[in-house]
C-alpha positions in Angstrom: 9.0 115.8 156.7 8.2 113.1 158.8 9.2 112.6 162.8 7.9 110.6 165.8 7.8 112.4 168.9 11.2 111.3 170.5 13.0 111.7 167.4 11.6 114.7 167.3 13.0 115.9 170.9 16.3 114.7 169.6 16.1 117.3 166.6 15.1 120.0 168.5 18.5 119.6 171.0 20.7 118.7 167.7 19.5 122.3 166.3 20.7 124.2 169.8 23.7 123.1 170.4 24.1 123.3 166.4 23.3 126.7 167.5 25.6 127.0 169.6 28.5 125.8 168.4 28.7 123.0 170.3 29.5 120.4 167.0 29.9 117.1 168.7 27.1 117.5 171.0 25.0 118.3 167.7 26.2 115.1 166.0 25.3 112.3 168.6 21.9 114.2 169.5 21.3 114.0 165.5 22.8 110.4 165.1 20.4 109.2 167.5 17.5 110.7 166.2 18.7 109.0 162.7 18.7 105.8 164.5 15.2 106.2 165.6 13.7 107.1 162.3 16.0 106.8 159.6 13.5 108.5 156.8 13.1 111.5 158.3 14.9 114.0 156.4 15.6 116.3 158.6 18.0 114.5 161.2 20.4 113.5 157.9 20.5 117.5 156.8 21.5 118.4 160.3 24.1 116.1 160.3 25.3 117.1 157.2 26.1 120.3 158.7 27.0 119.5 161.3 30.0 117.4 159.8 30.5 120.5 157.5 31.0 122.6 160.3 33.4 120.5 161.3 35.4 120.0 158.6 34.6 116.2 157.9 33.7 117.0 154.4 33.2 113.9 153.4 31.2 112.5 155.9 28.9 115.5 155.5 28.4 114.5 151.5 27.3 111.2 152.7 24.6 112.8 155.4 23.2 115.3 152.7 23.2 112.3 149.9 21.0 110.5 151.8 19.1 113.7 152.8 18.7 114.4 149.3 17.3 110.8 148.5 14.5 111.4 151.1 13.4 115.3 149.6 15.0 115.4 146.3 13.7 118.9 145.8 14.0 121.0 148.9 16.7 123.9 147.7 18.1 123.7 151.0 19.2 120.3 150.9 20.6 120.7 147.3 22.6 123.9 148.2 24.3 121.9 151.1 25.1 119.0 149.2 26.9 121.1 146.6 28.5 123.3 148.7 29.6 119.9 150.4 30.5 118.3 147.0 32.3 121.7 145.8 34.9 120.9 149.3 35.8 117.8 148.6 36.8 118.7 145.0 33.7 117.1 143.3 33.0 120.4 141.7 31.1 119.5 138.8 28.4 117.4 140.5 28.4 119.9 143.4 27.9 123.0 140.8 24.8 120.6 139.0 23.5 120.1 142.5 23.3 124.4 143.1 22.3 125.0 139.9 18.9 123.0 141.0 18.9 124.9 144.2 18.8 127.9 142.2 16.3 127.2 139.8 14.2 125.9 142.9 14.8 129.2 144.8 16.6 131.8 143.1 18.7 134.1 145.7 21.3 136.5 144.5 23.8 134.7 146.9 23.4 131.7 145.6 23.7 133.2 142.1 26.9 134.9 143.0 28.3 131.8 144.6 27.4 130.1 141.3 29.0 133.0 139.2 32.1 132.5 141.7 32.5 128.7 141.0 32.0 128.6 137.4 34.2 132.1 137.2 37.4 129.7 138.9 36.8 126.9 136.2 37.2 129.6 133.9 33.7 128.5 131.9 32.7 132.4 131.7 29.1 131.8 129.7 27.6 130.2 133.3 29.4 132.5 135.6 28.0 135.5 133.9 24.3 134.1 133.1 24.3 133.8 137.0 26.3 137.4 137.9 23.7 139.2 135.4 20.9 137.2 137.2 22.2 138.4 140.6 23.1 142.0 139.3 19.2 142.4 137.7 17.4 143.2 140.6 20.8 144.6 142.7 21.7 147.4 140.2 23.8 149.2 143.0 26.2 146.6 144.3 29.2 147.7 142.7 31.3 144.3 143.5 28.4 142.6 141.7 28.7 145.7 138.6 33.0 144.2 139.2 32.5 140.7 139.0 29.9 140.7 136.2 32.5 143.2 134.0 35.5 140.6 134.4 33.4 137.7 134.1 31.8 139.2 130.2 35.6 140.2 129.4 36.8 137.2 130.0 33.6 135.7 128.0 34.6 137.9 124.8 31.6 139.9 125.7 33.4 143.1 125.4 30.4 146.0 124.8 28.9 144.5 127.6 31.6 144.3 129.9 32.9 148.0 129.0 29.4 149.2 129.8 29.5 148.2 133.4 33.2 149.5 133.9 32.0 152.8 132.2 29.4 152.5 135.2 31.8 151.8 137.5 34.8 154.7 136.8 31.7 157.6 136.6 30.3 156.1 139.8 34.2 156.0 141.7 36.3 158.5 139.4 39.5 158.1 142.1 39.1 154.2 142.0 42.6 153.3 140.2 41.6 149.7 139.7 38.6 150.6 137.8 40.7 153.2 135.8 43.1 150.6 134.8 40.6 147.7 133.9 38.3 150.2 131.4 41.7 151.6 130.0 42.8 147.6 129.1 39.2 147.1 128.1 39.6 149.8 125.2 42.7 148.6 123.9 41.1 147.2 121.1 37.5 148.4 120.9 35.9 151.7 119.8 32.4 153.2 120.3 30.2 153.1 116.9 27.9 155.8 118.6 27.7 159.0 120.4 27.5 158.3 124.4 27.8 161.1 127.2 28.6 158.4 129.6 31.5 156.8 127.9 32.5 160.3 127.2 32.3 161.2 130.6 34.2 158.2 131.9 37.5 159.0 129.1 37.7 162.5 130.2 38.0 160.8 133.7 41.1 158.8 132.1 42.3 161.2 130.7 43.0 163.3 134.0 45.0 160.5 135.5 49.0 160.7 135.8 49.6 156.9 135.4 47.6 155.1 132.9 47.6 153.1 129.5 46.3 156.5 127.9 47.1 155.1 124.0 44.8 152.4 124.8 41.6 155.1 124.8 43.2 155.9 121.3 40.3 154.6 119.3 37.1 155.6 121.4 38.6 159.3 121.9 38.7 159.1 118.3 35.2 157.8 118.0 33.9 160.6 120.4 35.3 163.3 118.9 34.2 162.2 115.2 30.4 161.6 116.7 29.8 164.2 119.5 26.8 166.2 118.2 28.7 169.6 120.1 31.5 169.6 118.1 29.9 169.4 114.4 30.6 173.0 114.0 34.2 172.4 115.2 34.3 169.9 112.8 32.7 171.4 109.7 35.8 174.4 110.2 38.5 171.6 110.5 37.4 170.0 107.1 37.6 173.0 105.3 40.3 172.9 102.9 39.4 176.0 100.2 41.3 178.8 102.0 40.0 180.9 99.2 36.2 179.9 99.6 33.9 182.3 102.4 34.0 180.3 105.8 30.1 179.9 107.1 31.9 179.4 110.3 33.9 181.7 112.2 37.1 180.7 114.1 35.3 182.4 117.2 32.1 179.8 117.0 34.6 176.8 117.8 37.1 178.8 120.2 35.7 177.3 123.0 35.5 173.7 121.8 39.3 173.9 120.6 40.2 174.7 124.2 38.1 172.1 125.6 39.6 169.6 128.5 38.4 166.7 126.2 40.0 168.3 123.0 43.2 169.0 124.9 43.5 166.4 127.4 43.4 164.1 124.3 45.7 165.6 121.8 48.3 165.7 125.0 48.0 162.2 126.7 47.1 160.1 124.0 47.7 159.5 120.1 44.8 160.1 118.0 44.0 157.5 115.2 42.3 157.4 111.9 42.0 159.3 108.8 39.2 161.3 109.3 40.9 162.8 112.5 44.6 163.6 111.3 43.0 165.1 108.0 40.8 167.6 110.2 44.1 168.2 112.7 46.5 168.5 109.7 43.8 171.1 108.3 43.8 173.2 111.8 47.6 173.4 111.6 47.7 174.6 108.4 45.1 176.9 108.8 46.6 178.5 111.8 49.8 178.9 109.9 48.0 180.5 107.1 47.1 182.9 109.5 50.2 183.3 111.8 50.1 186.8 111.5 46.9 187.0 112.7 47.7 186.0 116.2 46.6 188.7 118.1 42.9 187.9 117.4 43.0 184.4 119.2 42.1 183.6 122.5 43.6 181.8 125.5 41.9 178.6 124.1 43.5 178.4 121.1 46.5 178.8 123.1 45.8 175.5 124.8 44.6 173.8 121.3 48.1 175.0 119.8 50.1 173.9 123.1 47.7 170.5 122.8 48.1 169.9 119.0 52.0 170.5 119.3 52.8 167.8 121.9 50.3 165.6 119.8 52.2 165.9 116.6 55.0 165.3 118.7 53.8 161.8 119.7 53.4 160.8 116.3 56.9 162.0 114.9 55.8 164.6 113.1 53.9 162.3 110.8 51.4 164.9 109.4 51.7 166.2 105.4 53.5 169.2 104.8 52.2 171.1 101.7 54.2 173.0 99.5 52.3 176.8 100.9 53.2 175.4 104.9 56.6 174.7 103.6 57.3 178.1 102.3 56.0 180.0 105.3 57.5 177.8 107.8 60.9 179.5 107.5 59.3 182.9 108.1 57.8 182.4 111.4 61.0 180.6 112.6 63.3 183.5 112.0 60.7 185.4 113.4 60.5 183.2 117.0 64.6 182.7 116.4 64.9 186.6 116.5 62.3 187.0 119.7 64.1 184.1 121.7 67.4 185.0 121.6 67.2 188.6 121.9 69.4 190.4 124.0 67.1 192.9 123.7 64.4 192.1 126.9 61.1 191.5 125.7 57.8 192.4 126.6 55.9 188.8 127.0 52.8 188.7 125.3 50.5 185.5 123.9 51.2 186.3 120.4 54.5 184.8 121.2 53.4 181.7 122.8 51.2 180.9 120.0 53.8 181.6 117.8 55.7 179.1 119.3 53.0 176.2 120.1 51.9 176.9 116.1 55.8 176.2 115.2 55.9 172.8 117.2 53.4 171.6 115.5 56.0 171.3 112.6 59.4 170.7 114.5 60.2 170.1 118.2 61.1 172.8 120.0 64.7 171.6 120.9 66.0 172.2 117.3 64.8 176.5 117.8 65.7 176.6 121.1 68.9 175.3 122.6 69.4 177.8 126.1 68.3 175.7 129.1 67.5 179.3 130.4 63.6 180.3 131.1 61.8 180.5 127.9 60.9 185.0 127.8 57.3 184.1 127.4 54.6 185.1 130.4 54.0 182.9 133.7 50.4 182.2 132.3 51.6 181.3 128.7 54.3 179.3 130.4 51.8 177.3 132.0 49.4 176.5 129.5 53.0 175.2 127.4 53.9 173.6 130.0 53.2 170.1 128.3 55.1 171.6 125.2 57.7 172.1 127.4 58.5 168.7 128.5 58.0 166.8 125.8 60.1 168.4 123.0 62.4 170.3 125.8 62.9 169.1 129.1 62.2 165.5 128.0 65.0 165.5 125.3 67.3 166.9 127.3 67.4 164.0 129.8 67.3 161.7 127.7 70.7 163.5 125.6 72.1 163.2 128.8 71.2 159.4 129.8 72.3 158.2 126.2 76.0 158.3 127.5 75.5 156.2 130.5 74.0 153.0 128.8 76.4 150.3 129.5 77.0 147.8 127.1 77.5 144.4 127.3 78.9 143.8 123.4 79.6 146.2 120.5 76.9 145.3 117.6 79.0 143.6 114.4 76.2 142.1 112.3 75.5 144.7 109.3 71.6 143.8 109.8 71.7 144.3 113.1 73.4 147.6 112.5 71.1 148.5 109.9 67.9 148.1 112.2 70.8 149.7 114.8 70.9 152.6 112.4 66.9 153.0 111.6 66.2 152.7 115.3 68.6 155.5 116.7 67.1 158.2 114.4 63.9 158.0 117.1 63.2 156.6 119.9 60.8 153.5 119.3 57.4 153.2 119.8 56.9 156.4 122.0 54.5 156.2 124.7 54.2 158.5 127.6 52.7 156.6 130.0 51.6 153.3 131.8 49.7 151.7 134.9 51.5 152.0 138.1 49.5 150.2 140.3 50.2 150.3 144.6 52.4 147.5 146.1 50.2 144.3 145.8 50.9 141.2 148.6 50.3 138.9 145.8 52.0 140.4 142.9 54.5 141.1 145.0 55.1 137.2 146.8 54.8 135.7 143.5 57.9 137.6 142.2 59.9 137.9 145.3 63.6 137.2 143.9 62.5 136.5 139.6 65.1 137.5 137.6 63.2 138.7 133.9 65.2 139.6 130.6 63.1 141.6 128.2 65.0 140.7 125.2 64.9 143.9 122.8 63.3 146.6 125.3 63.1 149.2 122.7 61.7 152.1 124.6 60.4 150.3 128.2 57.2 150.0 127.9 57.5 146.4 128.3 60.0 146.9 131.1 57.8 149.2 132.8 55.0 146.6 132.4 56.4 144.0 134.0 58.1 146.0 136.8 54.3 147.1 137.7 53.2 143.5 137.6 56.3 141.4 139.3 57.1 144.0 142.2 59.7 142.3 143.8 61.4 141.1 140.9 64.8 142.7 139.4 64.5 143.3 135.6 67.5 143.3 133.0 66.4 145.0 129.6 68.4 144.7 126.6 68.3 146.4 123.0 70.6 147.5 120.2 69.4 151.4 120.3 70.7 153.7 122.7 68.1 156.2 122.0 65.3 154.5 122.4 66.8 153.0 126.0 67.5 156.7 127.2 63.7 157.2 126.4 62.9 154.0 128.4 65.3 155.2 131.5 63.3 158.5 132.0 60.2 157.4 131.3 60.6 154.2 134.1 62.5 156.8 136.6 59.2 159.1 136.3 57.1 155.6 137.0 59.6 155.0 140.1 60.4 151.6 138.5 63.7 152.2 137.3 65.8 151.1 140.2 64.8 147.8 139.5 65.5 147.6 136.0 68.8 147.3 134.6 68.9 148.2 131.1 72.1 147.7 128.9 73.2 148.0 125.5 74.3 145.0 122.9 73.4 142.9 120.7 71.2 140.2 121.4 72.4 137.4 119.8 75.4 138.1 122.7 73.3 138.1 125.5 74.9 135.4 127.2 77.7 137.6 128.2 75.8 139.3 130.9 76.7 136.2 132.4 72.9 135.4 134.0 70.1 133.2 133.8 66.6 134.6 133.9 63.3 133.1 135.2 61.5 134.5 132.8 62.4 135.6 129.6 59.8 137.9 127.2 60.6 139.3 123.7 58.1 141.0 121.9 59.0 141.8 117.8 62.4 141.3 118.1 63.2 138.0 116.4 61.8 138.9 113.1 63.5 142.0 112.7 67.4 139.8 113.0 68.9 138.0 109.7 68.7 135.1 111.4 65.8 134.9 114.1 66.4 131.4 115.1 70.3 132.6 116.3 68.6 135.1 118.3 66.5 132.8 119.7 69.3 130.5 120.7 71.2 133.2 122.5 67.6 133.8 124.7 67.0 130.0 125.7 70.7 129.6 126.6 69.7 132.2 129.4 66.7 131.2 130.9 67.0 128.5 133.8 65.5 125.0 133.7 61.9 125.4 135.3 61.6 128.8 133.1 59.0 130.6 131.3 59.4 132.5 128.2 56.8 134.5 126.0 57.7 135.0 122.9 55.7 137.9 120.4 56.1 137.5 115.9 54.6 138.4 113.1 51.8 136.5 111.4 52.2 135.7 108.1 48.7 135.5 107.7 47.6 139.3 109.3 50.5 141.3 107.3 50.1 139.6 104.6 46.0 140.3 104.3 47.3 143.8 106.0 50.3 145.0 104.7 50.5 143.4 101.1 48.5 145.9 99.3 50.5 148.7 100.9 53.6 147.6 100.3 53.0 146.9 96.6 51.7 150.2 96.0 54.7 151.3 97.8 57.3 149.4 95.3 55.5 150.4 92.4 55.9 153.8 93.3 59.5 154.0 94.3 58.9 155.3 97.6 62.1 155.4 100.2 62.2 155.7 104.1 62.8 159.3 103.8 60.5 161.6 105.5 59.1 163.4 102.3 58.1 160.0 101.0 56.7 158.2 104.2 54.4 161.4 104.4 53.6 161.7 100.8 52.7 157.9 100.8 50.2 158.2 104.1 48.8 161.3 101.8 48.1 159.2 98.7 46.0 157.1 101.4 43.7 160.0 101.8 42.1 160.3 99.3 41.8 156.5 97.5 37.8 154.6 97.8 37.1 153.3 101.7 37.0 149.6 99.9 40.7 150.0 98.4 42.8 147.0 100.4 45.6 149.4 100.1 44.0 151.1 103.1 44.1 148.0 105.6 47.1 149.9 106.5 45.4 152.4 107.9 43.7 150.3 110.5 46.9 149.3 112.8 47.6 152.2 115.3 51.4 152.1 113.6 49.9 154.0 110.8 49.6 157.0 113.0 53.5 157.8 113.9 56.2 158.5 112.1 58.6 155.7 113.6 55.9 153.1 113.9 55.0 153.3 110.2 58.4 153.3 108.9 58.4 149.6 111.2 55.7 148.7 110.0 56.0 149.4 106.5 59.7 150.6 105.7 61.9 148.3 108.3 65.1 147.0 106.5 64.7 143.5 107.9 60.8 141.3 108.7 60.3 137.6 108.8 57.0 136.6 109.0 55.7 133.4 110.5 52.4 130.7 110.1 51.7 129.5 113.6 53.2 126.2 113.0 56.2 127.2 111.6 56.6 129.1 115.0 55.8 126.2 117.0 58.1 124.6 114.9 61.2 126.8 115.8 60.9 126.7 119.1 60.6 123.4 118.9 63.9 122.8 117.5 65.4 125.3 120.7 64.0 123.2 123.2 60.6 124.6 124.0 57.0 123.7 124.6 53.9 126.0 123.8 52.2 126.3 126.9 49.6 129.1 126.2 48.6 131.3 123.2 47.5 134.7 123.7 44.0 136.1 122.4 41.6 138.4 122.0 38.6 137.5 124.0 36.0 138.0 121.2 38.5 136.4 118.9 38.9 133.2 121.5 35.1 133.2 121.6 34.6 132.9 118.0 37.0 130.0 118.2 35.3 127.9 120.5 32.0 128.3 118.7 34.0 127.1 115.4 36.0 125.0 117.7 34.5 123.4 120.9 36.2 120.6 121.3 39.2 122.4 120.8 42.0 123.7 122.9 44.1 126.9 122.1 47.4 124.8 121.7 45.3 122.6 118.9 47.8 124.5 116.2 45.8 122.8 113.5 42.3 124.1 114.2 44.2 127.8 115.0 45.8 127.7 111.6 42.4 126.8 109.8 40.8 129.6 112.0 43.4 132.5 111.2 43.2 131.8 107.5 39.3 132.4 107.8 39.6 135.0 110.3 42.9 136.8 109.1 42.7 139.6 111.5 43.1 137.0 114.2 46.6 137.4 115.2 46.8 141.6 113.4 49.2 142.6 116.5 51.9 139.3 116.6 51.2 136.2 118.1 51.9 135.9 121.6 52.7 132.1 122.7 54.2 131.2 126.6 56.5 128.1 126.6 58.5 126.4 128.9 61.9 124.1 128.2 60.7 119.9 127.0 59.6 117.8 129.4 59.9 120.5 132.5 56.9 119.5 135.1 58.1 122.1 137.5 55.3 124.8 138.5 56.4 128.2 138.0 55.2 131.5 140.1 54.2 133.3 136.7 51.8 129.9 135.3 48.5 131.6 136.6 49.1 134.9 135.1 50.4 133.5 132.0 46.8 131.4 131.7 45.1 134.7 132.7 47.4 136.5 130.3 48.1 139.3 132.6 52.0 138.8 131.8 
């Protein structure tokens, strides 16, 4: 840089009082100095932040422009003239100009500002090049470790981004945050090998009260299948020859079947694939092979037993019965009938609490059992069944007792609607048994300060729940034509603390305008397809929600359960299989055992396979209309409403744009030609947001909606 001497002087009493704070005493000592040599660089970059600093942005882009002209390469200079560029919302040309700062003089801020920036414009692939060049060399900043994870999420780049929140929970087990971000992250990705760090981080997880446990579903799966410590446990669960010598003994895997992981798991979450419910289905029969044999186990197969019971209990009671469990079943259960409701006082031993885990494992508790007296079983048996206990006891019991206090807001008429009515009331639908509850946000909480939401067809609360934890100050109606499954919603929300703000009622929703409200947001997920006529239904839900309203809508592909569900369903027909419980199990058992490349077993990989309830939906419901993604769009187009947003899978929305990059995710054309390639795509339902025709009107919910967080 160049300067005469009196220029110079000027300069040097610019930079104090820049120093100190004294901003317009800075700006006419470096205004003069400009006058007296106007290509010295240095008097223009001063200036420029010295406007900056006081907030005359875009004076200050004029200062550093010229700056720039006279050193085009100093990084100084280029990181103020972005920074300056970035204020007065020139963001791409102030991004370009810190992007040759950095690559000048690379500094982790100025990497994490340019993460920052390019994170907000939501272009992920810059904003994580630049965290991961940041978190490199700073391997212990844990916001950096944050920031990075989000950002590779959001990029579809989900090993990567599950590695770092993996970190993250082992490195802050009580952080709830991070608890809640790795348990999302799972939803819909599984370890292909062993790790004792993701292990470590899911048993964690699986300590919590509050979390999205089913979402760990797949890796916990994944573990337990690959973990090189429980081979042995394994090799005895696939053992099927009960007449064939056992190389090992039910004492070598005692301690594995009581295990934290093992148990934890079986309780909290339920357990998908083939492999696993064929080894679980073999433990439970071979433990009531050997009923008799009780007195030989150990406290840990106690807790396996208790563990196994509740987790047959989450999936309906799905597992095969063969014809040998079937005709010593009604032998232990006179037995435990006779013990339990003796008048005769017992002595309380553990062979009596086994007998009674082993039996649950086949039937819930509440159909042996009907005294709401003390169970006559030990204090330490009584706590290791505790989770027995509430689940097919105390749980049931609340829930016989809430079904009476639903109130209704119409009688349901239509024979389809009671027909679903009918299917849904024989169990509660889908069963979950728990969710995030996150602590009272400010933001979350302004955002949905006085939002009225309908969850049209709330089927068990999960949704409710949801949305209670994510809108905290809003009031919450919930509708759905099965008592049952609301009574199982009620208790589960009161547990959560959420059910004071959720109203929940009884009716049919094609009547839901009788409530007499309107909503600001309206959501109903895989409710539409399941009514005779969908569109009617969909009628009654846009008569309630207010002009400048939002409304997220959840159906079946066409596309996904037809590459799914088609081979299933034939084999189904062609068989003659019914509904009935015999025949839904008998069916999933004919699964077993066909070739890994038989399309019949796409089935098998949606988590609905795995419960009683959730199969019979999937493949047994008495009413489904499937939809292409334009014939969707089309519907709602014909009830007033504009797509706004479509919900995806990151990976999957990666792999769009790299087929697709001048694309957007409302180009329904491109979509369609992507989902016949990819047909997985939309597996779940498509989820798309809309908003009435023509309504310009922000709404609170628009940024979560684009983040898909609602």
């Amino acid at each position: 840089m160049t300067s005469s001497s009196p220029a110079q002087t000027l300069i040097n009493k610019g930079e104090k009082s820049l120093k100190s704070r004294r901003f317009p005493e800075a700006e006419q000592f470096f205004a003069e100095a400009i006058s007296l040599d106007e290509q010295n660089v240095t008097p223009w970059f001063k200036l420029g932040q010295t406007w900056r600093a006081m907030g005359k942005k875009f004076e200050a882009v004029d200062a550093l422009t010229m700056a720039q002209q006279l050193s085009n390469d100093d990084p100084q200079i280029l990181f103020e003239l972005g920074a300056a560029l970035i204020e007065t919302d020139q963001v791409e040309t102030g991004l370009s100009f810190l992007e040759k700062s950095y690559k000048i003089q690379p500094t982790k801020d100025l990497a994490v500002l340019l993460g920052d920036s390019f994170y907000r414009l939501k272009d992920f692939q810059p904003s994580c090049f630049y965290y991961l060049s940041a978190y490199k060399d700073n391997k212990n900043d844990q916001i950096l470790q944050y920031k990075l994870a989000i950002a590779l999420h959001r990029n579809g780049d989900l090993d990567q981004a599950i590695g770092m929140m993996v970190r993250l929970v082992n490195q802050n087990p009580k952080n709830k945050q991070y608890l809640d971000i790795l348990a999302d992250y799972y939803r819909r990705f599984s370890n292909h090998v062993y790790n004792e760090e993701v292990q470590k981080a899911v048993e964690i997880c699986l300590k919590q009260t509050h979390l999205k446990f089913n979402n760990f579903r797949s890796v916990w799966s994944s573990l337990f299948l690959m973990n090189p410590a429980m081979e042995k446990l394994r090799s005895f669960a696939r053992h099927t020859d009960e007449d064939s010598i056992r190389s090992i003994s039910l004492k070598d895997i005692e301690k594995d079947l009581g295990s934290d992981f093992l148990c934890n798991g079986l309780v909290k979450l339920t357990a998908s694939g083939i492999p696993l419910e064929f080894m679980f289905s073999n433990l439970r029969r071979y433990f009531l092979l050997h009923w008799e044999e009780a007195s030989q186990w150990g406290r840990p197969i106690l807790q396996f037993l208790t563990s196994l019971a509740v987790q047959c209990w989450h999936t309906d009671f799905v597992y095969f019965v063969s014809k040998e469990e079937k005709d010593i079943l009604p032998k232990l259960k006179s037995t435990l009938e006779e013990i339990l409701n003796s008048d005769k006082k017992q002595t309380p031993n553990d062979v009596h609490a086994m007998w009674l885990a082993l039996y649950c494992c086949y039937d819930p508790l509440y159909e042996l059992y009907h005294s709401e007296e003390k169970l006559p079983l030990s204090k330490s048996a009584l706590y290791i069944l505790e989770p027995l206990l509430v689940h097919q006891l105390t749980n049931p019991l609340q829930e016989s007792k809430l079904f009476h206090s639903i109130p209704s807001f119409t009688e349901i008429a239509d024979d389809t609607s009671l027909a679903v009515q009918s299917m849904y009331e024989q169990r509660p639908y889908p069963r979950w048994n728990s969710s995030a509850v996150n602590a009272p946000q400010q933001d979350l909480q302004n955002l949905s300060r006085g939002i009225e939401i309908l969850i049209a067809g709330c089927g068990t609360g999960q949704e409710a729940a949801f949305y209670a934890n994510m809108a905290q100050e809003a009031h919450i109606t919930a509708v759905d034509l099965s008592r049952t499954s609301i009574a199982y919603g009620m208790r589960q929300t009161k547990e959560m603390g959420f059910l004071s703000r959720i109203n929940f009622m009884h009716g049919d929703l094609v009547e839901v305008g009788k409530i007499g409200k309107t909503y600001d947001y309206i959501a109903s997920s895989g409710v539409l397809h399941h009514m005779k006529e969908p569109e009617k239904g969909l009628a009654a839900i846009v008569a309630c929600l207010k002009e400048n309203g939002r409304m997220s809508l959840s159906l079946y592909s066409k596309v996904a359960r037809d590459f799914t569900l088609n081979p299933a369903l034939d084999y189904i027909k062609e068989k003659g299989y019914s509904s009935s419980l015999d025949d839904m199990r008998q069916f999933r058992r004919d699964l077993f055992f066909m070739k890994a490349e038989d399309p019949i077993l796409r089935c098998t990989t949606a988590s609905d396979f795995y419960n009683l309830a959730e199969c019979n939906d999937m493949l047994f419901h008495v009413q489904e209309h499937r939809y292409t993604l334009k014939e969707f769009r089309d519907m709602a187009d014909r009830h007033g409403l504009e797509p706004i947003h479509i919900a995806m899978h990151p990976e999957r929305k990666k792999a769009f744009f790299e087929q697709f990059p001048d694309a957007t995710l409302l180009d329904f054309d491109a979509l369609t030609e992507f989902e016949e390639k990819n047909p997985k795509t939309f597996i779940e339902m498509y989820k798309i947001y809309f908003k009435p025709k023509g309504c310009s009107t922000s709404h609170p919910f628009d940024p979560l909606i684009l983040l898909e967080a609602i």
